[in-house]
C-alpha positions in Angstrom: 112.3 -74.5 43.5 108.8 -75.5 44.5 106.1 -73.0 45.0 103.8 -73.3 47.8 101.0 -71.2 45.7 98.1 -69.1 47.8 94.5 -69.3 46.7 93.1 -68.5 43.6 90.2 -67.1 44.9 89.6 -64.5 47.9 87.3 -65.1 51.0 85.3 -62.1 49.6 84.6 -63.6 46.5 82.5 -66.4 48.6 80.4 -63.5 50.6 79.7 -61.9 47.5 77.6 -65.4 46.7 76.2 -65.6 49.6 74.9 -61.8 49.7 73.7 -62.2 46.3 71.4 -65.2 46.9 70.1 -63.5 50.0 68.8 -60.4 47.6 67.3 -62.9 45.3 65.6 -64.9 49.0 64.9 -61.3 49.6 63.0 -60.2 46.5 61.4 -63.3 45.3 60.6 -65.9 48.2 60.2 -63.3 50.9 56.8 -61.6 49.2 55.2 -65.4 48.7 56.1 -66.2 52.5 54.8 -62.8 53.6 51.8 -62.5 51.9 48.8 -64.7 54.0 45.9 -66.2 52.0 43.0 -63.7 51.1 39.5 -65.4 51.6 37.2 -64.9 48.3 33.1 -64.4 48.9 30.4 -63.7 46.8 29.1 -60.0 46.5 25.6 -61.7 48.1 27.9 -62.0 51.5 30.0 -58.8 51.5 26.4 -57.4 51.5 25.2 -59.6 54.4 28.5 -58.9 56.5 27.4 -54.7 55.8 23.7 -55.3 56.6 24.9 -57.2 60.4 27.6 -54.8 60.6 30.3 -57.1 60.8 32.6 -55.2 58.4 35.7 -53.7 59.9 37.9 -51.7 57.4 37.6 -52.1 53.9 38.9 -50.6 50.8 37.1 -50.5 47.1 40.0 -50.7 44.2 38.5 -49.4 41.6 41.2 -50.1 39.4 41.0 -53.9 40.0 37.3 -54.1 39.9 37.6 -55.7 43.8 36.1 -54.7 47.1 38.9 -56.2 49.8 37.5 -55.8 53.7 38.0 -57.4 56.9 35.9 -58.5 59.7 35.1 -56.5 63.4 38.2 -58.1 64.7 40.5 -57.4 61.4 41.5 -60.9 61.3 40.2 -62.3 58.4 40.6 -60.4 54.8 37.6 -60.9 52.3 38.0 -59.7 48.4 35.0 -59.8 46.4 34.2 -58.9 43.2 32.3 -55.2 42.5 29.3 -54.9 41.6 27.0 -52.1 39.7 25.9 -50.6 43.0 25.3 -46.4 43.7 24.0 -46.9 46.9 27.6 -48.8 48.6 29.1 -45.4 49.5 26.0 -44.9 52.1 25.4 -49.0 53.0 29.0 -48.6 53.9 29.1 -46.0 56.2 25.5 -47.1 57.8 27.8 -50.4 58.6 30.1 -49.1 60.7 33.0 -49.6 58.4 36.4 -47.8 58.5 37.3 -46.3 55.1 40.7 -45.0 56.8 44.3 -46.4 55.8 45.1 -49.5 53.6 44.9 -53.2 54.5 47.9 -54.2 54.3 47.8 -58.0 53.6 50.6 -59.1 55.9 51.4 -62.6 57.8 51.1 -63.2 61.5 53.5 -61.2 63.4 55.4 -63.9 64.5 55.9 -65.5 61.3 56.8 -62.2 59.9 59.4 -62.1 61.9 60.8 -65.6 61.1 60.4 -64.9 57.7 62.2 -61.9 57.3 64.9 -61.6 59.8 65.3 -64.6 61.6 65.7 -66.9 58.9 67.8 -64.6 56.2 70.3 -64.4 59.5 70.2 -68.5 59.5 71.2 -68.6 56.4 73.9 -66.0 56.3 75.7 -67.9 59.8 75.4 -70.9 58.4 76.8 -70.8 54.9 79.4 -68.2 56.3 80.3 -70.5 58.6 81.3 -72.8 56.2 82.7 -70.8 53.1 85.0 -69.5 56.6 86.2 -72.5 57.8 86.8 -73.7 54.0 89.1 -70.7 53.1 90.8 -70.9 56.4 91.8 -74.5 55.5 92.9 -73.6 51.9 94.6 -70.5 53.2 96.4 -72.3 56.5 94.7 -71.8 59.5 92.2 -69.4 61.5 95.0 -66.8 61.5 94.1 -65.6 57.8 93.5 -62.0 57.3 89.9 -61.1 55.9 88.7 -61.3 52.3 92.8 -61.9 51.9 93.3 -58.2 51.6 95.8 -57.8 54.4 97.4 -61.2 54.0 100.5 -61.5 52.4 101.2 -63.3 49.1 105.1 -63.5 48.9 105.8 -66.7 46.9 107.6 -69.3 49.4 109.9 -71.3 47.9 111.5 -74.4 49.2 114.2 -77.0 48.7 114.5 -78.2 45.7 116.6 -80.4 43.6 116.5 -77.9 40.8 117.1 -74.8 42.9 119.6 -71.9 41.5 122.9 -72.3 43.2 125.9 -70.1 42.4 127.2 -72.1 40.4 124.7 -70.9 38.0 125.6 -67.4 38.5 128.3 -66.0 36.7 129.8 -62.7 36.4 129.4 -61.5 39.5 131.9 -62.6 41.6 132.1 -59.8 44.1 128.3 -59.8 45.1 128.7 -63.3 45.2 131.7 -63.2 47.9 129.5 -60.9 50.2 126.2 -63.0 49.6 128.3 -66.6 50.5 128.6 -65.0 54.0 125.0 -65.2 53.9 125.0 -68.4 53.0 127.9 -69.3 55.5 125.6 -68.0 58.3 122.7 -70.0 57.8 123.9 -72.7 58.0 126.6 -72.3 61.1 125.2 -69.5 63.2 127.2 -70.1 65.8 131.2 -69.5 64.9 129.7 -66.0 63.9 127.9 -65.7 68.1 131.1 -67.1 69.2 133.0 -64.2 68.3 130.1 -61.9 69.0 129.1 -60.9 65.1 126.2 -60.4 63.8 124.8 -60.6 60.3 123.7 -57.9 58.5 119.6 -57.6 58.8 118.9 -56.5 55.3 121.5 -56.7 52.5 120.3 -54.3 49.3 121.6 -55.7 45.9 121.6 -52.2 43.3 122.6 -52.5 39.7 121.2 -51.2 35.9 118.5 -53.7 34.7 119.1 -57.3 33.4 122.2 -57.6 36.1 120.5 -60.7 37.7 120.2 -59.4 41.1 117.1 -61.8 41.1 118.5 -65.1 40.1 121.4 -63.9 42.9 118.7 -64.0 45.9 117.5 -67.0 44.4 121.0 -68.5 44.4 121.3 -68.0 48.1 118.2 -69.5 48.9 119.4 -72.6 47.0 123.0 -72.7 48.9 121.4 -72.2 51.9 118.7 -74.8 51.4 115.9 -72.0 53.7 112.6 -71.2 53.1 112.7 -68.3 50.1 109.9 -65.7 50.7 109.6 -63.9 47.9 107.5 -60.7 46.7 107.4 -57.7 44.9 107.4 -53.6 46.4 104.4 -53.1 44.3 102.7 -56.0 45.9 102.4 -54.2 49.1 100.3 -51.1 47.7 96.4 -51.7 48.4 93.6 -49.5 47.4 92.7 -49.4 51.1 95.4 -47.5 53.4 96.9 -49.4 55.8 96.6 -52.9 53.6 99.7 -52.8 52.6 101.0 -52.2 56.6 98.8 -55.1 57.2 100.5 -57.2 54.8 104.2 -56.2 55.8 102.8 -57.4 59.4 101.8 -60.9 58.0 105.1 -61.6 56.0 107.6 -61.0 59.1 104.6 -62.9 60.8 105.4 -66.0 58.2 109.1 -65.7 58.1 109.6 -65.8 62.0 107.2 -69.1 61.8 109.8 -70.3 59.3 112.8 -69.1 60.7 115.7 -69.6 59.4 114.7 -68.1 56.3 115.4 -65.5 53.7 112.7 -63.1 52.5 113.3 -61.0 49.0 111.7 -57.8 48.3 112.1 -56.8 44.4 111.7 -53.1 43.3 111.6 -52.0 46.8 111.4 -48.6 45.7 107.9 -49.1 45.1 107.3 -48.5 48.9 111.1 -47.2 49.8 110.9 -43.8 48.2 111.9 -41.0 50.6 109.4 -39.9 52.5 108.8 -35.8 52.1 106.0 -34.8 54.0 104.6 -33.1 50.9 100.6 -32.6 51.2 98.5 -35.3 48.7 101.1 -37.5 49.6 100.5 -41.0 49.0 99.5 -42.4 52.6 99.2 -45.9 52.1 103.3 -46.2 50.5 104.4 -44.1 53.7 102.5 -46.5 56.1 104.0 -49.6 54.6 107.6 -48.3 54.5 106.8 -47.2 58.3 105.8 -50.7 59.4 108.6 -51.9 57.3 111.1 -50.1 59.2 109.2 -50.7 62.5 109.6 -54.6 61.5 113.0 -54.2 60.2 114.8 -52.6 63.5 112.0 -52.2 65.9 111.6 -53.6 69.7 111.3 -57.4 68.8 114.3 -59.1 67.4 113.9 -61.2 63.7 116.7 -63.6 64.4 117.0 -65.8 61.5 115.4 -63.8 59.3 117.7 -62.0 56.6 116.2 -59.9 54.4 117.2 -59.4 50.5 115.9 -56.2 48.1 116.6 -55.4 44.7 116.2 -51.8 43.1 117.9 -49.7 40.1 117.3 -46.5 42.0 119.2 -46.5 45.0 119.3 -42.7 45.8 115.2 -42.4 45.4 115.4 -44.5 49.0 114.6 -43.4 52.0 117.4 -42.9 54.7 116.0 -44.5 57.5 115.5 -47.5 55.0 119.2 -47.6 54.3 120.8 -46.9 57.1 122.8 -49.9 59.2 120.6 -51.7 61.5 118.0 -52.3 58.5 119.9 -52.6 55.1 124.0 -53.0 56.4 125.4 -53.5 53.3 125.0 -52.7 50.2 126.0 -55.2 47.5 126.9 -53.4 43.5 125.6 -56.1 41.2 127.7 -53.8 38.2 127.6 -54.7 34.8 130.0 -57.6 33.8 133.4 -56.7 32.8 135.6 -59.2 30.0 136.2 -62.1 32.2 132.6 -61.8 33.7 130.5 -61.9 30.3 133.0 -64.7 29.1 132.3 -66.4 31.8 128.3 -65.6 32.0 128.4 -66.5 28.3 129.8 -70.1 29.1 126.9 -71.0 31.5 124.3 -69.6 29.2 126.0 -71.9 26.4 125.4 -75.1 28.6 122.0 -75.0 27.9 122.3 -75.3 24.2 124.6 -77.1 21.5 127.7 -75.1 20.8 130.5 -75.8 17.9 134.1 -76.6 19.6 135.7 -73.8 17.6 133.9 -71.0 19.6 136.3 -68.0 21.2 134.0 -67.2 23.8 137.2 -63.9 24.5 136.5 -62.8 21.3 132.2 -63.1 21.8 132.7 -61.3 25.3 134.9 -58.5 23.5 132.3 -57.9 20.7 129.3 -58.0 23.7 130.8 -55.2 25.5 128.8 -53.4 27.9 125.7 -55.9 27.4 124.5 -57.6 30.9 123.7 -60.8 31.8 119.6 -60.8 30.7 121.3 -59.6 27.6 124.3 -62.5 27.2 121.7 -64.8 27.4 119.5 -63.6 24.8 122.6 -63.5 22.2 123.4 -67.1 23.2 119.7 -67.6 22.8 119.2 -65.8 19.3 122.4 -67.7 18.0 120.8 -71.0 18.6 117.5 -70.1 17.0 119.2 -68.7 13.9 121.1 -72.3 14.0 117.4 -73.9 14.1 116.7 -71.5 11.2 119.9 -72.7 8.9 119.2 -75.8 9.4 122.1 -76.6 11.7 121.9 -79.0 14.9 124.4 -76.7 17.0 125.6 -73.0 16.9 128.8 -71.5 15.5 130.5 -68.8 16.1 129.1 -67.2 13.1 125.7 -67.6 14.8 126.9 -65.8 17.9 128.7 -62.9 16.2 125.4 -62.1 14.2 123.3 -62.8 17.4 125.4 -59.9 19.2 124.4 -57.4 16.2 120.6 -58.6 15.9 120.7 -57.6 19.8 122.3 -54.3 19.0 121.1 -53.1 15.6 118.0 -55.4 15.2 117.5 -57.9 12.6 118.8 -56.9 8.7 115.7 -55.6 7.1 114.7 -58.4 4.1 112.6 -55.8 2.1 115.0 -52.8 2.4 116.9 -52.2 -0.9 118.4 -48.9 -1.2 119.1 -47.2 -4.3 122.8 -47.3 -5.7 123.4 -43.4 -4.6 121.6 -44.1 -1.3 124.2 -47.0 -1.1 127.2 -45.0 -2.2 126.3 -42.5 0.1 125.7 -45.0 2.6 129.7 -47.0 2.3 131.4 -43.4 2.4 130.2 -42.1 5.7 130.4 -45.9 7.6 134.0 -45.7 5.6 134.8 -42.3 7.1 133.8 -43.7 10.4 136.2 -46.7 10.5 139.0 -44.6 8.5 139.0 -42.2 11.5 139.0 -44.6 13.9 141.9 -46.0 12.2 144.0 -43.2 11.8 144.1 -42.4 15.3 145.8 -43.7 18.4 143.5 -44.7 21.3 141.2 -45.9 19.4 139.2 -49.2 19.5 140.3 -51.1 16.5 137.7 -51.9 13.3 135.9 -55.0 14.0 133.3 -55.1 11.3 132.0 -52.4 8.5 128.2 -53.2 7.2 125.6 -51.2 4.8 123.3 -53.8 5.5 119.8 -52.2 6.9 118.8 -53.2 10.2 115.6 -53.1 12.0 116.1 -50.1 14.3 117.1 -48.1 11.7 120.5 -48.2 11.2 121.2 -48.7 7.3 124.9 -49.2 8.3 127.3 -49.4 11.2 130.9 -49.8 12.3 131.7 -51.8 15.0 134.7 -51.3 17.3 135.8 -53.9 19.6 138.2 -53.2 22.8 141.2 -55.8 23.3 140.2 -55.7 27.0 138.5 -53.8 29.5 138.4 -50.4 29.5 138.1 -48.6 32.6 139.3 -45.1 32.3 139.2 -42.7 29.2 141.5 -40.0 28.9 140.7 -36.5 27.3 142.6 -37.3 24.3 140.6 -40.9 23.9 137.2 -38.8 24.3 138.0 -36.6 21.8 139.5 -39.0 19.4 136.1 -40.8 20.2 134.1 -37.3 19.1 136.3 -37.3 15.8 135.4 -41.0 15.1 131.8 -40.4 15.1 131.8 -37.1 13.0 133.7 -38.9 10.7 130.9 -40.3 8.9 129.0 -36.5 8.0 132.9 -35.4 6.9 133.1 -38.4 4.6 129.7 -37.1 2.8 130.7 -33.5 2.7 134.0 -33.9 1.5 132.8 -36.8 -1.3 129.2 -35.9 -2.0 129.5 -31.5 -0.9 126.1 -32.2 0.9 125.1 -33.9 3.9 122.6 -36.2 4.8 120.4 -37.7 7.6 122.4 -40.7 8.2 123.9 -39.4 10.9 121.6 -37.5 13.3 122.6 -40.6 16.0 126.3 -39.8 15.6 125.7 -35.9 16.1 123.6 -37.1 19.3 126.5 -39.3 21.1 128.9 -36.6 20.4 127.0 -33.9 21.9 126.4 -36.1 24.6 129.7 -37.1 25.5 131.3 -33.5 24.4 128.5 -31.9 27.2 129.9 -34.7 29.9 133.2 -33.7 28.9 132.7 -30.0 29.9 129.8 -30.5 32.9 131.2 -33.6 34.7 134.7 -34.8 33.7 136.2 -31.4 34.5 137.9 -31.0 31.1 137.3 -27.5 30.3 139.7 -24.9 31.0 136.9 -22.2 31.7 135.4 -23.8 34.5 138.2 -26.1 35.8 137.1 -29.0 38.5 133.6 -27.6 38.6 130.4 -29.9 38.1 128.1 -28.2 36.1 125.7 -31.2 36.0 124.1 -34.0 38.4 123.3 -37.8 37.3 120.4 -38.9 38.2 118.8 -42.4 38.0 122.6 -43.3 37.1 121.5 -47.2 36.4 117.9 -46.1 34.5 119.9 -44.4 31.4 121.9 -41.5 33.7 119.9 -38.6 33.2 121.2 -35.8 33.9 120.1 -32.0 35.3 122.0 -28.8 35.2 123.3 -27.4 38.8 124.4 -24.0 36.9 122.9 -20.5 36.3 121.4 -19.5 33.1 124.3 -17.5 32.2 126.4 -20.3 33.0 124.5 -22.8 30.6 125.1 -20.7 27.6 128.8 -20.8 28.2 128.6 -24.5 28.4 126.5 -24.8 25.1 129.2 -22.3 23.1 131.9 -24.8 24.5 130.2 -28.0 23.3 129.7 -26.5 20.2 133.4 -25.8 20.2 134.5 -28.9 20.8 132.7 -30.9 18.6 133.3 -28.1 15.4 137.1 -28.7 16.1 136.7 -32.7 16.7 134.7 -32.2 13.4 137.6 -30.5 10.7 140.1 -33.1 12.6 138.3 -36.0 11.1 137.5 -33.8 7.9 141.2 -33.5 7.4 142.1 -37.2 8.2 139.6 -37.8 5.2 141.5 -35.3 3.2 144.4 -36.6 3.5 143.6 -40.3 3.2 141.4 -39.7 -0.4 142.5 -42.3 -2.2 142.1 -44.7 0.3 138.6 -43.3 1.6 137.8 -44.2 -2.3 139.5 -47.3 -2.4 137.6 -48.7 0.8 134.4 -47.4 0.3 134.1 -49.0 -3.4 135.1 -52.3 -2.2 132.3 -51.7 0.9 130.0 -50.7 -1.7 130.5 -54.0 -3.7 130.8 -56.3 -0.4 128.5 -54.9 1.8 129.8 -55.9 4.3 134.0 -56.6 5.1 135.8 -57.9 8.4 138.1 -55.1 10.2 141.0 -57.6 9.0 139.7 -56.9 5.4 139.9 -53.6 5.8 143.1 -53.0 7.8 144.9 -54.9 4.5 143.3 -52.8 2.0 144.3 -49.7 4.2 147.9 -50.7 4.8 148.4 -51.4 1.2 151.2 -49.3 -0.5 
């Protein structure tokens, strides 16, 4: 699309110039112009003036070796030069001349004036004038807020031939079906006043990070073929209160000018956060969500204009934001399931050369859970590391090893682990896949590594689902707890010691054995009863206890519980499965890395 971009520079930046060469006028012309010429005499006539009395005031500087007087009428000033003389004093005072006060060397009143404030005010008016009407031309007209501090400056987009249509949006098909209404409107208002509908005022698009709620508003902009105003929450907050009010003012200003048109907010919970009357509240946020509201649903009508926001926090909002009448409908933009990274993955791979033999299923299966920002960097990283080998397109080799660079970081060039570190290393990512194996409801064994990666990780099994996965049962949560323990019971039974390998296993299982007994209700203790609140559920889900102190200690002795019994079920699995654990480990150790085929013949061999 094509930007219609603002000025560079602000009106104030032009008044700064101009008040700057005024203090320079001030300080360094202004004393030349001021200062009227000084008549120079011989001592022979300063002495003549005294004897006929025509002296009026004078003053002897002693420190400049001058005498500086005036005549009767203090019109004229004299300076002469002093000369060895004890009787001036008295000559002086027989004169008639007035010792009191300092002559002040000054211009003629009127020119005085001229000089120092009719003519600084000339100046000021006139190049104000014309730095004003300059920036009013650059900026669009005499209606331009001040040193462009209350003016908005939302990006407009307009058509263009290479404009995002929905085409280019994958994934989402849902938000798309409720945003094509949108669409639908725009361009044939009236089948929708025929029936007496009305389109939602503000549509709110929530989702975790990387969703593409952006490239959605920007999608409907392109179908629609409108004017696109676009800007971001934080724009809106000023150092000066009531900027950002201003500002809210002139966007809905421009949008009704350009009406039809669609105006995005991003990250409106930069000014949407609930207001709570707290004291050292932040007054300039609260008076730009009040003007939005007042602009949103207030007296005069914005017909034409539909108004699109993105945020991952939708419960920080405030409820006279969200309520109909201002945002109607709220539009999930989840992240993708099977179908919906397959498909995202196929657009992303349109921009790049791709082998023939790819199974995208298989790609979307080994990506799940990743979003759409992160589909596209796997399709991305796959073609560089093509670039790298020397290859004109991708394979599907390239993509599989893009998903784990994404995942577990690049492998570490300059890592070599010593052969017990190594041994050590194949048994525990062994007793993680032999686990995982052994039980039902689990994800089968897609690949086994002891290959370091950047983040850390000096090995890692990965599962892959056969499709999506929606629900989890109790029996698949715990299997899940025994699949991650299995690694630390691989080293104790093996090595009778354990290691620091696995302090990220022991932190998923604690985490999903505490959700198991605070918010899936599968404790028999405390039955249906939610010990814990998610907050921020699309910013990492934190959570915070709703339970008594008393309360939490029973919860801790439970998780404890559970993962201890999860714990000697994958211990015994191991036990049982010795020769195998042995068998598979070795040939991990000498590999380094084997396919979940690979290991599911090894581990159904008689």
């Amino acid at each position: 699309m094509n930007e219609v971009k603002t000025p560079k520079k602000p009106l104030l930046y032009y008044y700064s110039i101009v008040l700057l060469l005024l203090i320079l006028f001030n300080f360094l012309a202004m004393p030349r112009l001021a200062e009227r010429q000084v008549k120079e005499v011989d001592y022979g006539t300063f002495m003549t003036m005294a004897e006929n009395k025509e002296i009026g005031q004078v003053e002897v500087q002693e420190s400049e070796n001058r005498i500086v007087f005036t005549n009767k009428d203090n019109t004229v000033v004299y300076k002469t030069g002093m000369m060895p003389d004890p009787d001036l004093t008295s000559r002086l005072y027989a004169s008639g001349a007035q010792f009191e006060g300092e002559i002040i060397e000054q211009a003629d009143p009127l020119v005085s004036v001229l000089v120092s404030w009719i003519l600084p005010i000339v100046i000021f008016v006139v190049l104000g004038n014309y730095l004003t009407k300059r920036m009013m031309k650059n900026a669009g007209g005499p209606n331009s807020m001040m040193f462009g501090m209350g003016k908005s400056n939302a990006k407009i987009y307009v058509k263009s031939s290479e404009g995002i249509k929905f085409s280019d949006v994958a994934g989402e098909d849902e938000a798309k079906e409720n945003l094509a209404e949108i669409v639908e409107y725009l361009h044939d208002p009236s089948k929708y006043r025929e029936i007496g509908a009305s389109m939602p005022k503000g549509i709110l698009l929530v989702g975790p990070p990387g969703t593409g709620k952006t490239m959605l508003a920007k999608a409907v902009a392109g179908e629609a073929n409108v004017p696109f105003f676009s800007m971001s929450g934080s724009e809106f907050v000023e150092m000066f209160v009531g900027m950002g009010a201003s500002k809210v003012r002139d966007l809905f200003k421009q949008a009704k000018e350009k009406a039809p048109c669609i105006v995005f907010i991003d990250e409106i919970d930069a000014i949407g956060k609930k207001r709570d009357g707290q004291l050292g509240g932040n007054d300039e946020r609260e008076q730009t969500l009040n003007q939005l509201l007042t602009e949103m649903d207030g007296f005069e009508d914005n017909t034409g204009v539909i108004i699109l926001a993105a945020t991952n926090r939708p419960e920080s909002l405030d409820p006279a934001l969200t309520r109909p009448g201002r945002f109607d409908r709220r539009v999930p933009v989840e992240l993708p399931d099977l179908a919906g990274r397959e498909a995202i993955l196929r657009v992303h791979a349109k921009k790049i050369k791709v082998s023939d033999d790819v199974d995208w299923n298989k790609i979307a299966r080994m990506a799940s859970g990743a979003s759409g920002a992160e589909l596209a960097n796997i399709v991305n990283e796959a073609a560089l590391r093509a670039v790298r080998d020397g290859r004109r397109f991708a394979t599907q080799a390239d993509l599989e090893e893009s998903i784990e660079v994404v995942i577990a970081g690049y492998q570490k060039k300059n890592a070599i682990l010593t052969d017990k570190e190594k041994v050590i290393v194949a048994y525990h990512e062994i007793g993680h896949a032999l686990v995982a194996a052994l039980q039902t409801h689990s994800a089968p064994v897609q690949k086994i590594t002891i290959v370091p990666r950047t983040s850390g990780a000096l090995g890692y099994t990965m599962q892959v689902d056969e499709g999506n996965h929606y629900l989890m049962s109790q029996e698949e949560l715990e299997n899940k707890i025994a699949t991650l323990t299995g690694g630390r019971a691989a080293e104790e039974l093996i090595f009778k010691s354990a290691s620091t390998g696995a302090s990220n296993d022991i932190e998923q299982a604690t985490k999903l054995a505490r959700a198991m007994i605070t918010r899936y209700g599968m404790s028999k203790e405390f039955d249906m009863v939610a010990m814990e609140t998610v907050t921020n559920q699309y910013l990492g889900g934190d959570t915070s206890l709703a339970c008594s102190a008393e309360t939490q200690t029973q919860i801790d002795r439970q998780v404890v519980d559970l993962v201890k019994t999860q714990h000697q079920k994958a211990l015994q699995i191991l036990t049982d499965n010795r020769k195998k654990l042995d068998e598979l480990a070795k040939y991990l150790y000498e590999k380094e890395t084997i396919t979940g085929d690979e290991f599911m013949k090894i581990l159904n061999q008689q």
